[in-house]
C-alpha positions in Angstrom: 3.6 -65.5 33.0 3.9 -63.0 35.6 1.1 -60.9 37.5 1.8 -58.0 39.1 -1.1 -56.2 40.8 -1.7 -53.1 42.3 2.2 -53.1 43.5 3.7 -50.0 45.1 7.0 -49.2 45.6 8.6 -46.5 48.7 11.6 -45.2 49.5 10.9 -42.6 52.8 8.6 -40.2 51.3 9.8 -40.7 47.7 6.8 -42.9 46.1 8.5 -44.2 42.6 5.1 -45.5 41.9 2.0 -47.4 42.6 -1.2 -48.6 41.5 0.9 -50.9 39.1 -1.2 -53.6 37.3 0.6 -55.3 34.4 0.7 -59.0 33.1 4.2 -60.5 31.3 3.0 -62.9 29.3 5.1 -65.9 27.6 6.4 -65.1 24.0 7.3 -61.5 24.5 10.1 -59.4 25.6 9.2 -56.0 27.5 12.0 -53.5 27.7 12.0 -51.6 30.5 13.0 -47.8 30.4 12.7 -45.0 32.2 15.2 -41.6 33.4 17.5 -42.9 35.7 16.2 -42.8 39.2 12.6 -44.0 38.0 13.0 -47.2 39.3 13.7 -49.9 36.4 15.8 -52.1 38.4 14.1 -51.4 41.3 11.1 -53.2 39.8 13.0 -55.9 38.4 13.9 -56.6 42.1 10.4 -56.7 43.3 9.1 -58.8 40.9 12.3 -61.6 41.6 11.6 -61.4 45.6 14.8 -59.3 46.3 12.6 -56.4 47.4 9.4 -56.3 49.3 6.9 -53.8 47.8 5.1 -51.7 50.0 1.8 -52.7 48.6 0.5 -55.5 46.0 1.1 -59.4 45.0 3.5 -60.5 42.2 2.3 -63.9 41.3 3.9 -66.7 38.6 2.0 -69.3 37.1 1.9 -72.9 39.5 5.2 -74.5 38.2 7.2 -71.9 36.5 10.4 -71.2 37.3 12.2 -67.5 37.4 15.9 -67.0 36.5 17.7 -63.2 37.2 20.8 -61.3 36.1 22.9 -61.5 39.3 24.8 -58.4 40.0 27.5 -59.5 42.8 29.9 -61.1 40.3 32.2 -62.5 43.2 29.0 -64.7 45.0 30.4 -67.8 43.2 34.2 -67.5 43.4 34.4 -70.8 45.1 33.0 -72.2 42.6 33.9 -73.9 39.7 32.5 -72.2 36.0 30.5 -75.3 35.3 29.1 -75.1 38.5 28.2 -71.8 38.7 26.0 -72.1 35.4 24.3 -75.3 36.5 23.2 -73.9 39.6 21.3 -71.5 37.4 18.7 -74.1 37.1 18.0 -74.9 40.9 15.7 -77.8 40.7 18.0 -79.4 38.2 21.4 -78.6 40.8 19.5 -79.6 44.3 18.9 -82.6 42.2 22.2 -83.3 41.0 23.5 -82.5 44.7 21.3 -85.2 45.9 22.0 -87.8 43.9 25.6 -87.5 44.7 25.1 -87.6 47.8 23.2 -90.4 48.2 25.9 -92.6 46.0 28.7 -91.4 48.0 27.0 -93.8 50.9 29.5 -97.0 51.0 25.7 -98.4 52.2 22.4 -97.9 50.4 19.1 -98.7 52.0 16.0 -99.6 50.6 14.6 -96.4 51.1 18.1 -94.5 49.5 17.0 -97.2 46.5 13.7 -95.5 46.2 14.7 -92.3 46.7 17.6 -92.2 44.0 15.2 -94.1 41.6 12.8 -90.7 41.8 15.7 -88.2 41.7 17.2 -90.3 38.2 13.4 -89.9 36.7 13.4 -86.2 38.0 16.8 -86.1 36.1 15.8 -87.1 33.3 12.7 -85.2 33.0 15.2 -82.4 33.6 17.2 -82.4 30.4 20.3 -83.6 33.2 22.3 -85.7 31.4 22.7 -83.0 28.7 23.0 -80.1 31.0 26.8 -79.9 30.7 26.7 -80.0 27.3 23.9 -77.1 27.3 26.3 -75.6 29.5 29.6 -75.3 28.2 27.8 -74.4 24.7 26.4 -71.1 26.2 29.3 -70.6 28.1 31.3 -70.7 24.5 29.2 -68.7 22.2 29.4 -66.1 25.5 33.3 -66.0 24.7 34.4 -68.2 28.0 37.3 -70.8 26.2 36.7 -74.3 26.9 39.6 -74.7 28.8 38.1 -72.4 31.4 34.7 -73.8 31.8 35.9 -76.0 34.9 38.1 -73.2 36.1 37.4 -71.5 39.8 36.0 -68.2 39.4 37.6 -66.5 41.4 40.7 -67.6 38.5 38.7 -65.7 35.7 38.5 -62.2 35.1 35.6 -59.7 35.8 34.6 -59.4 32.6 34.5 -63.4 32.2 32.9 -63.3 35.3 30.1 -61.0 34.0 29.7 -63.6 30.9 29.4 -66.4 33.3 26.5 -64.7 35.3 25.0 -64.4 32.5 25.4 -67.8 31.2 23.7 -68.7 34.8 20.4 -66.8 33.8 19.9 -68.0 30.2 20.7 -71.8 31.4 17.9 -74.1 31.4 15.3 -72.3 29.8 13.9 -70.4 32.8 9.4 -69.8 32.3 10.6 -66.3 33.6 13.9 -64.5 33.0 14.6 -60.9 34.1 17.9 -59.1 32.8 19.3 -56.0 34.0 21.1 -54.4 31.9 22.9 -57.8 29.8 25.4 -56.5 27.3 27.4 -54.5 29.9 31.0 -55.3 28.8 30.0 -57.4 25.9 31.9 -57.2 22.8 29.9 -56.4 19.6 29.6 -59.6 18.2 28.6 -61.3 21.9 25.8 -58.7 22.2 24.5 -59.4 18.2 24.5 -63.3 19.8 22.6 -62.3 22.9 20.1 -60.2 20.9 19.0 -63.6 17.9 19.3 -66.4 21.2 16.2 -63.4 23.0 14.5 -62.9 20.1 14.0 -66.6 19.4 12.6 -67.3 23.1 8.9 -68.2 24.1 9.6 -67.6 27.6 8.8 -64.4 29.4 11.7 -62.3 29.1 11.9 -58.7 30.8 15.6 -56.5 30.3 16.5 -53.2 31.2 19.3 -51.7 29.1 20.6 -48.5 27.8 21.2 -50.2 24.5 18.8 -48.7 22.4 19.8 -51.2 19.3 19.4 -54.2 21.6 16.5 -53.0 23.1 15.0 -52.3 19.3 16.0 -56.1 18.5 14.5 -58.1 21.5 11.6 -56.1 22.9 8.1 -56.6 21.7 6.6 -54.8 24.7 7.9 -51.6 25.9 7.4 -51.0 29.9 7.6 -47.2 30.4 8.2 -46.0 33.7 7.5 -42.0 33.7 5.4 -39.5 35.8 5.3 -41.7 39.1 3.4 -44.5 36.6 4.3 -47.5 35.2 3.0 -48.2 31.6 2.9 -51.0 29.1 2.6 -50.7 25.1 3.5 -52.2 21.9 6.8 -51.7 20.1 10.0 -51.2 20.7 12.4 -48.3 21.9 12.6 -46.7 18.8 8.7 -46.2 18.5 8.3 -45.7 22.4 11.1 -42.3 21.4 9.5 -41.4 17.8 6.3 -40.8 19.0 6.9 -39.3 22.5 8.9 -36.7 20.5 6.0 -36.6 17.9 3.4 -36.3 20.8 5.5 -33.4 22.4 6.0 -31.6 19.2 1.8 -32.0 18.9 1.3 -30.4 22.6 3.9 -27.6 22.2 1.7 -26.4 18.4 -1.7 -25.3 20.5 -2.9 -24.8 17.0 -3.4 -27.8 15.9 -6.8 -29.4 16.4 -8.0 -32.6 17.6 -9.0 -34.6 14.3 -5.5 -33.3 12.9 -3.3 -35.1 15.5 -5.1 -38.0 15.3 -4.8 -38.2 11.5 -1.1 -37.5 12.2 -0.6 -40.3 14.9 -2.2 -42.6 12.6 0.0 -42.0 9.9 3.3 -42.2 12.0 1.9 -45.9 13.3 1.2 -46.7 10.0 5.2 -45.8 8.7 6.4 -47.2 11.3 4.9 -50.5 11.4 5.6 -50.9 7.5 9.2 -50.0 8.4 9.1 -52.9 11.3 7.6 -55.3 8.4 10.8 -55.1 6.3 13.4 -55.2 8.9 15.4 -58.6 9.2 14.6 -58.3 12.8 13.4 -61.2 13.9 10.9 -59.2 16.7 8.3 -58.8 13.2 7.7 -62.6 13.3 5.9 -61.6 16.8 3.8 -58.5 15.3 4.9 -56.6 17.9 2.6 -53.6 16.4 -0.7 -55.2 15.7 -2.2 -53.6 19.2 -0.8 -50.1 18.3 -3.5 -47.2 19.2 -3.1 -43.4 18.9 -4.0 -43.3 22.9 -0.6 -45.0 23.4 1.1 -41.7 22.2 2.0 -39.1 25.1 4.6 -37.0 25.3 7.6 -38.1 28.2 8.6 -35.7 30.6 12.2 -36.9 30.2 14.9 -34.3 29.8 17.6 -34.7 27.1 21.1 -32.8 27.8 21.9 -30.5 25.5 25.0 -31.9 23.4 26.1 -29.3 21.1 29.2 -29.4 19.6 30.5 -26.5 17.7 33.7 -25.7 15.3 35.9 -22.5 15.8 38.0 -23.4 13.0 36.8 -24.9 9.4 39.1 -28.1 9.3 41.2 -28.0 6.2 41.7 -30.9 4.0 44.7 -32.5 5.8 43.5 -34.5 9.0 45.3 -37.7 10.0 48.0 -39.8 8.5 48.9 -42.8 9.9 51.7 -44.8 8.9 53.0 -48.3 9.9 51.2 -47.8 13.2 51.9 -50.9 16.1 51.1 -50.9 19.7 51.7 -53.8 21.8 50.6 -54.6 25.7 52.7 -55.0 28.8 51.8 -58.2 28.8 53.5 -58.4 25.2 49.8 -59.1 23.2 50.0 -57.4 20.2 47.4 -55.0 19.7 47.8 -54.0 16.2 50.5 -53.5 13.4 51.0 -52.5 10.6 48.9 -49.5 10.9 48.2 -47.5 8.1 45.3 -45.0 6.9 44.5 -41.1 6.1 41.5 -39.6 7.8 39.8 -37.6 5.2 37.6 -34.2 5.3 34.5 -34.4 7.2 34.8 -38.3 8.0 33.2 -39.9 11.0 35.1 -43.5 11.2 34.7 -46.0 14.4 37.6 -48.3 15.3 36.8 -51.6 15.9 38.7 -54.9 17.4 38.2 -58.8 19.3 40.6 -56.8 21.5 39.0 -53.3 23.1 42.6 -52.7 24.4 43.9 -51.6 20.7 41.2 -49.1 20.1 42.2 -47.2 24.0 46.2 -47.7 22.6 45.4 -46.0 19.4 43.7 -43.2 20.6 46.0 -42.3 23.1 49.2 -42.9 20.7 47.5 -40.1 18.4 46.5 -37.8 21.5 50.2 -37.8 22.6 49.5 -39.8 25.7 51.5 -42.9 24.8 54.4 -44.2 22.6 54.1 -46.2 19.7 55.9 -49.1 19.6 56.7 -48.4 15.9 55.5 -46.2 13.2 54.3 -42.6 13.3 51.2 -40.3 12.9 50.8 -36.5 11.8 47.8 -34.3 12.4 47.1 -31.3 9.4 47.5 -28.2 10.7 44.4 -26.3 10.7 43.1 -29.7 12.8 42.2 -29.3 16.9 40.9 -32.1 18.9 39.2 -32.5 22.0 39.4 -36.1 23.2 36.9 -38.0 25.4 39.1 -40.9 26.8 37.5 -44.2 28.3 39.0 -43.6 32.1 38.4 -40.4 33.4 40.0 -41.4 37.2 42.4 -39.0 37.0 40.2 -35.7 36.1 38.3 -36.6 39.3 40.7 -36.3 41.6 40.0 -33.3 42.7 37.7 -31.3 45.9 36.7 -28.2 43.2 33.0 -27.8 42.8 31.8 -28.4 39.2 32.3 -24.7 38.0 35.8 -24.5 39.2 36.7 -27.5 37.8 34.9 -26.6 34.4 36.9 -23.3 34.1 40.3 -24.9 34.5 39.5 -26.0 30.4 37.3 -22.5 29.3 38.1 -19.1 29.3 34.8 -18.0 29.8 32.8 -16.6 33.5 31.4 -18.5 35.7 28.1 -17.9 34.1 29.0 -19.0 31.2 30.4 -22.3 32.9 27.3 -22.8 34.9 25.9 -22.4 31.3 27.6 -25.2 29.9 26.5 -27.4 33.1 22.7 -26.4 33.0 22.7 -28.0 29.3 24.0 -31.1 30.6 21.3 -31.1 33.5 23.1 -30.1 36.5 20.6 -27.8 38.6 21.8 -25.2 41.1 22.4 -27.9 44.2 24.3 -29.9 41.9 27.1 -27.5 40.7 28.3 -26.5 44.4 29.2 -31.0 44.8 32.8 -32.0 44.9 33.8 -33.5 41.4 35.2 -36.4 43.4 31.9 -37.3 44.8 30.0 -37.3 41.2 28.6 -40.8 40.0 30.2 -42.4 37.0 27.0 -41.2 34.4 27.4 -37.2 36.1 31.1 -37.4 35.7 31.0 -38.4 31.5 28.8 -35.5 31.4 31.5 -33.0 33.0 33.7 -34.4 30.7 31.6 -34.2 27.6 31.0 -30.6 28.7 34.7 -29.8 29.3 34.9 -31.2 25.0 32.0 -28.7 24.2 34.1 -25.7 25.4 37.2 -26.6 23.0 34.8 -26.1 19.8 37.0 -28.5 17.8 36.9 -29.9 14.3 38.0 -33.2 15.2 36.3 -35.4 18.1 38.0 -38.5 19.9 35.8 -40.5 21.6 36.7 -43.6 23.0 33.4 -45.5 24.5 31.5 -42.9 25.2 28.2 -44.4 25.8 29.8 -45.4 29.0 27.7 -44.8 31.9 25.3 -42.5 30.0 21.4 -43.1 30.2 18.8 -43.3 27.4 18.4 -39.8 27.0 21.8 -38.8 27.2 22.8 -41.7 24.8 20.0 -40.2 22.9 21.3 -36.7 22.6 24.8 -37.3 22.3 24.3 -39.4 18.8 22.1 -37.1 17.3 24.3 -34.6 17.4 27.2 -36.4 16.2 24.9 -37.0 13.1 24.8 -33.0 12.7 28.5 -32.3 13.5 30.1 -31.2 10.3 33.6 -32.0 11.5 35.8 -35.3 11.8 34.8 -37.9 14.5 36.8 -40.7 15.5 35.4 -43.0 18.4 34.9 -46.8 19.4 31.5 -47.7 20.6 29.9 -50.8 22.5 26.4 -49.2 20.7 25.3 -50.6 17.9 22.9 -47.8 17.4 25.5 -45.4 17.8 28.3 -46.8 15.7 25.4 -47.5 12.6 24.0 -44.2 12.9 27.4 -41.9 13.2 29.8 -43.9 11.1 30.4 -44.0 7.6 34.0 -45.2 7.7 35.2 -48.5 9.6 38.8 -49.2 10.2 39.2 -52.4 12.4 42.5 -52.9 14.2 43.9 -56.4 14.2 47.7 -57.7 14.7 48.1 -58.5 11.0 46.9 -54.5 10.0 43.5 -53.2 9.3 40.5 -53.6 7.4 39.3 -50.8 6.4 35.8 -49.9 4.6 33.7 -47.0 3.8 30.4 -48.6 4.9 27.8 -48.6 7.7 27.9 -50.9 10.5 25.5 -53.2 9.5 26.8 -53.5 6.0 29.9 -54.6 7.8 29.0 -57.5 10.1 26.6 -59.1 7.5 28.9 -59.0 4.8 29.9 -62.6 4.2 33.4 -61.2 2.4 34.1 -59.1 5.1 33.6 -61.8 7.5 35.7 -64.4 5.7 39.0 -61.2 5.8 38.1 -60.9 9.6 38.8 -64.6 10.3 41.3 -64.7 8.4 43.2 -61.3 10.2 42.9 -62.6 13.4 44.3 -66.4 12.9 
């Protein structure tokens, strides 16, 4: 359990917030969100002891122990993998460094006797002889190979390294575990691991993510951080967003009187918890709604960009044909082969593989940007495309101010370009930057603004999620649920990829497999399963 009492936080004259009094208690998961800027990691750091607060206590219960993400993935390179993960549970590694030491002594003494005889009971009492074990079975159901686990990490690659790190946090079944933002470069099926090993915790977890299905399948709690406050109430993401937006919609209709909103509130918790009841989420087991109250309900004062895409052109009924497709690496992987499909009218179809290289290959083989390695691809005529490719470096590169650098792909004024920036929340100071000074979150939303000005009937989006935050996340997918034209993407978000498509081709070496389902249809089907371990033998 942790305690955190009347805790403020200062940066200069920027107060983030203060008079914060919340208690974590064991058996739930609170997910932290808030606009970027509002502080969510900067609260996870005062409540670990990386930060000092300006004002307030955070106090554990005598005896509990915390574990935290780590964020500086190169801290253990001279360590080995094994290490790294056992060190995750300090008492248990100051221990094991102990013992050691003391039999490396070519002499014991009576007192080293005594001493190693409490360290051995510690040991014990510690789970130690099957911490390895423990170990190397988190470290493989996080996707790090066996023959890697006693591996220096400064041999593996970032992305292992990230898997490792976290691997660290989960080991040893910390009282306490904050993570920040967990499934960053996970793969799909790591992050559906990630989300049953939370759920199925008793500890005190609390994770800040932008992954709204994650976030819908671990938290119980939901820690709000919004108007200079920070608030705690039941449910999840999804209710937390449902009935801000319901709560706004009530404040903007000054007609509506008191007894009717409440009526209205109370119906929407009463859906929404019957909706909760029947969902194979394993978060209903912890009745994560039975403290819902209409005075939980206020509207945010977040601010969504405004995502609008539009078609010049009606697409006709030739899209995409794909024939015999193959792409291989430089290293001389094969990413796919044996590619072969035919986008049809008004389809919105996500690309999926173990390998996220093949989904990058394909869409820049169909965009013109690479060769194939065999096969061949054809676009209908009546079909334009605006493409939203994973690295952006090179459209960066540049000292233009955002409105020069948006006109280059419009051929509109600069009003209408500041226009077009305004919906994706740049203010006045913002426009007049340098593109090659914007973060990675402002410079996806250049980008997705340069798309909007092409008005095409076909959208290539490879990742986009990347570096977005809630709201934009937010925004983005519900308007690819209205679009009316074709959509292909890959996605991280399994929010995003359930919600958007209704077609799923996955890329392996031996061909595709290729349904018209949802998402979740797809990963729990047990036939589909069986035909993907058999594609990528």
């Amino acid at each position: 359990m942790i305690t955190v009492t009347n805790l403020a936080i200062q940066f200069g004259k920027k107060t983030l917030y203060k008079d914060v009094n919340l208690k974590f208690t064991s058996g739930n998961i609170y997910g932290i969100i808030g606009a970027n800027g509002a502080g969510k990691s900067t609260l996870l750091r005062a409540i670990s002891g990386e930060l000092e607060p300006n004002k307030g206590t955070i106090e554990m219960l005598p005896g509990e122990r915390m574990s935290v993400l780590e964020q500086d993935h190169f801290k253990y390179d001279e360590f080995t993998v094994m290490n790294t993960v056992l060190m995750g549970h300090q008492p248990l590694w100051q221990n094991m460094k102990e013992r050691e030491a003391l039999y490396a002594k070519d002499e014991m003494t009576e007192e080293d006797g005594v001493k190693a005889a409490e360290l051995e009971m510690a040991f014990a009492e510690m789970n130690g002889w099957e911490a390895e074990s423990e170990a190397a079975q988190l470290l493989q159901n996080l996707g790090i190979k066996e023959e890697q686990h006693y591996a220096q990490m400064s041999d593996i690659s970032n992305n292992e390294k990230v898997r490792v790190m976290l691997a660290k946090a989960l080991f040893g079944h910390p009282d306490n575990l904050l993570l920040d933002e967990p499934t960053n470069d996970l793969d799909l099926d790591t992050v559906q691991w990630l989300e049953e090993y939370l759920s199925n915790l008793e500890q005190c977890v609390l994770v800040v993510s932008h992954d709204r299905h994650f976030l819908d399948a671990v938290s119980t709690q939901t820690v709000d951080i919004d108007f200079g406050k920070v608030t705690l109430f039941s449910g999840n993401y999804s209710f937390w967003y449902e009935s801000s937006q319901l709560a706004l919609r009530q404040a903007q209709n000054q007609k509506m009187k008191a007894d009717e909103k409440r009526k209205q509130l109370e119906e929407f918790i009463r859906r929404f918890s019957a909706n909760v009841a029947k969902s194979k989420q394993t978060t209903s087991r912890k009745k994560m709604l039975e403290k819902l109250n209409v005075e939980e309900i206020t509207p945010s004062t977040r601010k969504y960009p405004g995502i609008i895409f539009s078609m010049e052109r009606e697409p006709g009924t030739q899209i995409l044909e794909v024939e015999g497709l193959k792409a291989v690496d430089a290293d001389g992987t094969v990413l796919f082969d044996n590619v072969n499909f035919t986008i049809e009218k008004g389809q919105k179809t996500v690309f999926l593989s173990h390998n996220p290289k093949a989904m990058t290959a394909l869409f820049e083989i169909i965009n013109g940007n690479r060769e194939a390695d065999a096969g061949t691809y054809k676009w209908g005529v009546t079909i334009t495309t605006a493409y939203l490719p994973l690295d952006n470096t090179e459209f960066f590169k540049s000292e233009m101010n955002l409105v020069d650098w948006l006109s280059q792909y419009g051929t509109g004024n600069e009003v209408m370009m500041k226009s077009f920036l305004g919906r994706m929340l740049f203010k006045d100071e913002d426009i007049q930057k340098k593109v090659c000074v914007l973060s990675g979150g402002e410079k996806m939303r250049c980008m997705i603004a340069r798309m909007q000005l092409k008005n095409a009937n076909c959208l290539i989006l490879d990742t986009p999620t990347n570096h977005l935050d809630l709201e934009s996340i937010q925004a983005f997918n519900n308007n690819l649920i209205s679009f009316k034209g074709n959509i292909l993407f890959a996605s991280h978000d399994h929010e995003f990829i359930n919600t958007v498509a209704d077609r799923i081709i996955e890329l392996t070496p031996k061909g595709t497999i290729d349904k018209l389902t949802t998402y979740d249809d797809y990963i729990y089907d047990e036939a589909i399963k069986a035909q993907r371990e058999k594609m990528y033998e």
